[in-house]
N, C-alpha and C positions, 0 to 999 in steps of 0.2 A: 504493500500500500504506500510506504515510504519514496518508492522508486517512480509510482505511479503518478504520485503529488509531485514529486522534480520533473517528469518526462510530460509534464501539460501545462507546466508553467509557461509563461511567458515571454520570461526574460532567465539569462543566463542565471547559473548559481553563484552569488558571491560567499568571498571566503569567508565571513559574518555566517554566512548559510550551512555552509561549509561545519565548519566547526561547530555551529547547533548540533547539524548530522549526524558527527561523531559522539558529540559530547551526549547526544540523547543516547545512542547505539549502546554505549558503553552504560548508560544508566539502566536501560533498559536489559541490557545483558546483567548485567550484575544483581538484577532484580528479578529475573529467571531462572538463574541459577537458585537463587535463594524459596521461589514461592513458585517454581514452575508445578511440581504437582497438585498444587490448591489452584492454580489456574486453569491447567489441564481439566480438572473435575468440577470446574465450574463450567468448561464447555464443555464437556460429555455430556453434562448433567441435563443442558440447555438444549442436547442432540437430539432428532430421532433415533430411536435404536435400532431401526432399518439400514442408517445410513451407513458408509462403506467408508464413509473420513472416519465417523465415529468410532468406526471399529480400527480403525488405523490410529486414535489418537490411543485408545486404550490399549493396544500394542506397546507404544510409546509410554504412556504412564507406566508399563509396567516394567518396560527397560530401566526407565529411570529412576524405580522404586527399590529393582534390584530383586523384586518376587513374581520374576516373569517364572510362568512352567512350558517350558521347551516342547514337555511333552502334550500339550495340550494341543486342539485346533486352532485352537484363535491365533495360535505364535507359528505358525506353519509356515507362512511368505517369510518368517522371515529367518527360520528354521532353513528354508530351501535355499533362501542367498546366500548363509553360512557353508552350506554343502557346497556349493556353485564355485564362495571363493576358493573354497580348501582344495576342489579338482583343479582349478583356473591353475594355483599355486605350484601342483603336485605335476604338470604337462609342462610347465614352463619351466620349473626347474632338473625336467625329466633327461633332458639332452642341450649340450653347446647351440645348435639348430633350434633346437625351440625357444629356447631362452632369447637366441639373439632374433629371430627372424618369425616364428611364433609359428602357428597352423595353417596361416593363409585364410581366406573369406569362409573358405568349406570348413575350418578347423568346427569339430563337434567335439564332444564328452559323454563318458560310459552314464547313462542314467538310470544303473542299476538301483544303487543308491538314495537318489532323490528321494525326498522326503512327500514333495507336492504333487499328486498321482495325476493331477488337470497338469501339470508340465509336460509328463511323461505321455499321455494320451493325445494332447495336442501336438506330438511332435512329428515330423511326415516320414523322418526316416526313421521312425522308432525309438524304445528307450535306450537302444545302446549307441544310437550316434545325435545327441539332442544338440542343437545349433544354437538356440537361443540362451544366451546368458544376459540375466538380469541388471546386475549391475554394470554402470557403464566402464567404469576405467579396465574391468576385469575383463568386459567383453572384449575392449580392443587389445589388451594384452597377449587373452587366448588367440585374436586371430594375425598381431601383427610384432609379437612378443618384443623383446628391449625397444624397437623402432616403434612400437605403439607408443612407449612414452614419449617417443617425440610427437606423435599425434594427439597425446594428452594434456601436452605443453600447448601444442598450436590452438586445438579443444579452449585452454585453461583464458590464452590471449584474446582469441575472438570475444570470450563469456566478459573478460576484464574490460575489453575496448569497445559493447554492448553498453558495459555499465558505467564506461566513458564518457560514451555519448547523448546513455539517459539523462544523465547531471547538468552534462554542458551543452549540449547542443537541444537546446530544447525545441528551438524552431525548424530543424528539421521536417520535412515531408516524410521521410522515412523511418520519425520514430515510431510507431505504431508497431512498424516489421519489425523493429531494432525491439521493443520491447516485448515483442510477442516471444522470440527467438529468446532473449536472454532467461525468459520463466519457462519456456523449452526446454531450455538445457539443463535448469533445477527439476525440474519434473523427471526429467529423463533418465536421472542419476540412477533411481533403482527400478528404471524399467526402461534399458537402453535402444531397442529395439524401437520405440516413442522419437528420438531422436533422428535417425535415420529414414526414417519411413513419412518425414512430415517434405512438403515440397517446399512451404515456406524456410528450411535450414539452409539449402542448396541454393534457393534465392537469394538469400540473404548474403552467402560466401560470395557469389556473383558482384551481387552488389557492392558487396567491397574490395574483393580484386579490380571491377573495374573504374572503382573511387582513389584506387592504389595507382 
């Protein structure tokens, strides 16, 4: 919401503005740290129990409670990224070749294992060659291993120079794309697949190679 009140303003951010920013960030961080479970269950509280955030923020309460049960349904998603990293880990560090050059687009993982059985049934080539990795740094890893961090770095650039441009260039025609793109790539973080698959990301690279 922060981002969204810079990127419709007016006139540029001054450094007066600036340092509000911070200075609230840091207030506000240090007062979630302290009272985020009481905040948490004041919006639960407020949630339908339908809802699919709500059950995602009670995930969250209960990491940050520290009496999450692993073994339960409700912790499943996030049970299965745990698995997801520990293979990503376990193939990249399996050979010289992988590590440096990784699986290539086609690289999959044994999904005997898998926790989340809608992973495994949704997959086309079965559970023993599943493609889809969730998390996004780990997907690019599996498919493009040491050389993906440089893609995560480039990744890391674009997301900073997004939030660049939210700040300062407010008058922009393009911030709309520019701010679609940067809450994209937060979304996408535990559901990578989101990222790639959107046409406005490609657009947007476009448009800044040819602003470059």
């Amino acid at each position: 919401m922060v981002l969204i009140f810079f990127a419709f303003t007016s006139e540029k951010i001054s450094k007066r503005n600036i340092t509000i920013f911070f200075v609230s960030s840091i207030v506000i961080f240090i007062a979630l740290f302290y009272f985020l479970e009481d905040i948490l269950k004041v919006i639960i509280d407020a949630m339908d129990e339908s809802s699919t955030l709500r059950h995602r923020l009670v995930q969250l309460q209960s990491v940050f409670s520290g009496k999450i049960n692993w073994n339960t349904p409700s912790a499943l998603s996030l049970k299965q990224r745990l698995v997801e990293i520990n293979l990503v880990i376990e193939f990249w560090f399996s050979s010289i070749f992988n590590f440096t050059f990784g699986g290539g687009l086609g690289a999959t993982l044994d999904g005997s294992t898998f926790k989340d059985k809608g992973v495994v049934a949704s997959a086309i080539l079965g559970k023993s060659h599943i493609h889809n990795i969730h998390v996004l740094p780990f997907s690019i890893i599996l498919r493009y291993g040491f050389l993906g961090l440089i893609f995560i770095g480039l990744l890391l650039n674009f997301f900073l120079k997004y939030f660049k441009i939210i700040l300062f260039e407010g008058k922009s025609y393009l911030l709309p794309l520019y701010l679609f793109v940067f809450c994209w790539i937060l979304y996408s973080i535990p559901a990578a697949s989101f990222l790639w698959t959107t046409p406005l990301f490609w657009l947007t690279l476009s448009v800044n190679s040819n602003e470059n």
